[in-house]
C-alpha positions as CSV (number, residue, x, y, z in Angstrom):
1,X,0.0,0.0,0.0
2,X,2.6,2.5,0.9
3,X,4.9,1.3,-2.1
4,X,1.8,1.6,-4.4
5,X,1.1,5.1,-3.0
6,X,5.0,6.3,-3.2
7,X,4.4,5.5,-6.7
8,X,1.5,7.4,-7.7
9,X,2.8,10.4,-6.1
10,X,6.3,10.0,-7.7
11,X,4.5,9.8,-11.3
12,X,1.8,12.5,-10.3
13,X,5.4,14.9,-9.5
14,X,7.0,13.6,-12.7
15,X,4.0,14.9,-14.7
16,X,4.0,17.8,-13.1
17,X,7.6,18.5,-13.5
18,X,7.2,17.5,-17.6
19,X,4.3,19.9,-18.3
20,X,5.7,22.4,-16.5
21,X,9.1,21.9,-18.3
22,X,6.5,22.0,-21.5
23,X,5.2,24.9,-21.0
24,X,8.8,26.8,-20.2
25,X,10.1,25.5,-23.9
26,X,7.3,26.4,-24.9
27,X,7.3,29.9,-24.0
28,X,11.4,29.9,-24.6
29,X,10.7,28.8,-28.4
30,X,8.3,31.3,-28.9
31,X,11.2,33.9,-28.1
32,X,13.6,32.2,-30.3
33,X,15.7,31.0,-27.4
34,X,16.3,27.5,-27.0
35,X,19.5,27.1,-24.9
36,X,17.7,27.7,-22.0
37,X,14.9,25.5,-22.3
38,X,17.3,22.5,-23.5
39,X,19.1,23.2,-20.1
40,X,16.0,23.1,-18.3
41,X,14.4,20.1,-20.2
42,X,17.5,18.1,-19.0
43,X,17.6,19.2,-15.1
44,X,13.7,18.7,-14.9
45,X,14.5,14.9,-16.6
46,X,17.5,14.6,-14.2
47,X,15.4,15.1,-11.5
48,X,12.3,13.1,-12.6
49,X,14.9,10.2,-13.4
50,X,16.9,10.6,-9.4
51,X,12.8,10.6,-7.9
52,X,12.3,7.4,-9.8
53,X,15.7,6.1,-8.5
54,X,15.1,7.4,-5.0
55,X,11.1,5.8,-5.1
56,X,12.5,2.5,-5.8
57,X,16.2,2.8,-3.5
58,X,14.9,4.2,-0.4
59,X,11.8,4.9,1.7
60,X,12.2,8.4,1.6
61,X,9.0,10.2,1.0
62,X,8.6,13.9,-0.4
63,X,5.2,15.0,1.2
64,X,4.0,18.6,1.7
65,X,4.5,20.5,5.1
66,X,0.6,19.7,5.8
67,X,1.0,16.0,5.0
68,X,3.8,16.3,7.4
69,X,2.6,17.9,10.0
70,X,-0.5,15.8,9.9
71,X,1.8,12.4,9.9
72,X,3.9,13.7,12.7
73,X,0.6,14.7,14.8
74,X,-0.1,11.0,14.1
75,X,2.8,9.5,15.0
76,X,3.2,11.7,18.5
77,X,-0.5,10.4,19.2
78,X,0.7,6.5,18.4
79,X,3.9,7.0,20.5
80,X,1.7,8.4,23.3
81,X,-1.0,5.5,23.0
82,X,1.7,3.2,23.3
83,X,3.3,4.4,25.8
84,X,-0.3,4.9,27.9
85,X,-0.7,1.5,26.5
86,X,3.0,-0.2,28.1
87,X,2.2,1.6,31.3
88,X,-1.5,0.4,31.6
89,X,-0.1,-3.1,31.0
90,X,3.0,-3.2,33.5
91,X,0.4,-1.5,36.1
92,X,-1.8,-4.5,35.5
93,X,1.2,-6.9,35.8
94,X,2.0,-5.2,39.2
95,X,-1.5,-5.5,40.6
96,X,-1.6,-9.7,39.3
97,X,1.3,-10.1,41.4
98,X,-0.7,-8.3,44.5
99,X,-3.8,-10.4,43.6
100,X,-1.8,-13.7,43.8
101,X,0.1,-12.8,46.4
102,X,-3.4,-11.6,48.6
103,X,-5.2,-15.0,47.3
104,X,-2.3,-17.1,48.6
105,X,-2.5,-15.8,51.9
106,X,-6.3,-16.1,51.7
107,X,-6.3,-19.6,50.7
108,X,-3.9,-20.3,53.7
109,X,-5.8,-18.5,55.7
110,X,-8.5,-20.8,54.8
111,X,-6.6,-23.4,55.3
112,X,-6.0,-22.7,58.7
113,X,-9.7,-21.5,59.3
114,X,-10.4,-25.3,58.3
115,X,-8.0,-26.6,60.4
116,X,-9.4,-25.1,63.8
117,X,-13.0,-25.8,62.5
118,X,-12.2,-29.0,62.4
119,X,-10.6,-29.2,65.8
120,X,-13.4,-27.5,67.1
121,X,-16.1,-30.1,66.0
122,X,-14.2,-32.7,67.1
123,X,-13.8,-31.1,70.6
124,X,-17.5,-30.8,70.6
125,X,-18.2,-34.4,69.8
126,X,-15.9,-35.0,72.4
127,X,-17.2,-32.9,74.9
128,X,-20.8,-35.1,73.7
129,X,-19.3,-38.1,73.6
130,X,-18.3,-37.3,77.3
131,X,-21.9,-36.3,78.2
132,X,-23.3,-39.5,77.0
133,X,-21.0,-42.1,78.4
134,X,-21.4,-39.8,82.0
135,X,-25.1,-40.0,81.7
136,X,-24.8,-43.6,80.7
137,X,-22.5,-44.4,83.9
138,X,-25.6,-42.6,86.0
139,X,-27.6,-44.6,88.0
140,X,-31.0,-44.7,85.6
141,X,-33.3,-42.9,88.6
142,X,-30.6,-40.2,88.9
143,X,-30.4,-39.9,85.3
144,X,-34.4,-40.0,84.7
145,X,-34.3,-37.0,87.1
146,X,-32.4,-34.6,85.4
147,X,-33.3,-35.7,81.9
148,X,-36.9,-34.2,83.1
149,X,-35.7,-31.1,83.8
150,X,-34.0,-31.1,80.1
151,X,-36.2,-29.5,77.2
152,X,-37.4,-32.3,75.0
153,X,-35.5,-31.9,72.1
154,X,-32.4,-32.0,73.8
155,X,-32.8,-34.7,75.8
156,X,-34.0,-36.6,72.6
157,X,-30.4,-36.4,71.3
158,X,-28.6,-37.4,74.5
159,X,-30.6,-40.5,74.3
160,X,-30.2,-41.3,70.9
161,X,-27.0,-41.1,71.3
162,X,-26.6,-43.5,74.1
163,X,-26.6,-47.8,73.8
164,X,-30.3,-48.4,73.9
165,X,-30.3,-50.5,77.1
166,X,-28.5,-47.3,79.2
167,X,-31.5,-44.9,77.3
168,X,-34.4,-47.4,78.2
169,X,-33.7,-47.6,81.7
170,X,-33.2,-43.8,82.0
171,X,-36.6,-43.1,80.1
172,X,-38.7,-45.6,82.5
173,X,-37.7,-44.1,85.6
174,X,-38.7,-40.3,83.7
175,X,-42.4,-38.8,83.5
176,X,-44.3,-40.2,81.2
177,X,-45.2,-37.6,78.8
178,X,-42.0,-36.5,78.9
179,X,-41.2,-39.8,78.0
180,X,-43.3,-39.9,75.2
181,X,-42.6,-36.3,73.9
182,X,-39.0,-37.7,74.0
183,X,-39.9,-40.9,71.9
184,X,-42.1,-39.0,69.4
185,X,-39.1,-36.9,68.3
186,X,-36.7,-39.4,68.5
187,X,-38.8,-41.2,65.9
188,X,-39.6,-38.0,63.4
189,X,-36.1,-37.7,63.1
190,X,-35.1,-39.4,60.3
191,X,-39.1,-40.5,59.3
192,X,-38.6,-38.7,55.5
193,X,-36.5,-41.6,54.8
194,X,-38.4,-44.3,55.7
């Protein structure tokens, strides 16, 4: 494209240059005088001859000042984009390395958040585990006693959580709609899957 356009503008000069070089020997002949326009006629071919030479030899361009002004206008804005451009991407890079950075020490932190979750819920089974076997130890009537004063629900996982025989005996010495509240839940527990 630029080759292609270097050329029509070389020719488009060349013509110039020939009519114009036309029209001088044109004027010299009418005067009788035709030195001067041979002289002419041969620096005006000289110079069409060394633009052909320098079209096809260099990348040299003859433009007009506004041509020039408006390339250079164009090229400042094109050095400017890219350098807005270079900056905009080495400010990303810096704030992917802050991201990872912040999402490693979230993820361990997560980690660790995991960890203590986990020793939590086993202390609690634990500390449940401990409950039951206590209450199991319990003489039944003791047991029955304080397993009233529990709100239903509650005492309904205690028991399920104890061997049946321990849970029986403790639940025959209790009141008996307590009892029975206590049964009745214990039941609807996992009923959706029967």
């Amino acid at each position: 494209m630029r080759n292609r356009a270097l050329s029509i503008i070389s020719l488009t000069f060349a013509l110039l240059v020939f009519s114009r070089a036309y029209a001088v020997s044109t004027d010299i002949s009418s005067t009788d005088d035709q030195l001067p326009a041979d002289h002419e006629l041969e620096a005006v071919q000289s110079e069409a001859n060394g633009m052909q030479t320098q079209e096809s030899g260099s990348n040299d361009i003859c433009v007009s000042s506004d041509i020039h002004d408006i390339l250079m206008a164009d090229s400042a804005r094109l050095e400017l984009r890219t350098t807005e451009m270079n900056e905009r991407q080495a400010a990303l890079q810096e704030l992917e390395k802050t991201l990872k950075v912040q999402l490693t020490g979230i993820e361990s932190a997560n980690a660790e958040l995991d960890k203590k979750i986990a020793t939590l819920k086993a202390g609690a089974n634990e500390d449940l585990a401990h409950l039951v076997a206590m209450y199991q130890t319990m003489k039944p009537k003791q047991a029955a006693t304080i397993f009233d004063s529990m709100d239903p629900a509650f005492a309904a996982g205690f028991l399920r959580e104890m061997n049946s025989n321990a849970a029986g005996l403790i639940m025959a010495n209790m009141n008996a709609k307590k009892s029975y509240t206590i049964s009745v839940l214990i039941a609807q527990k996992n009923a959706k899957y029967r």
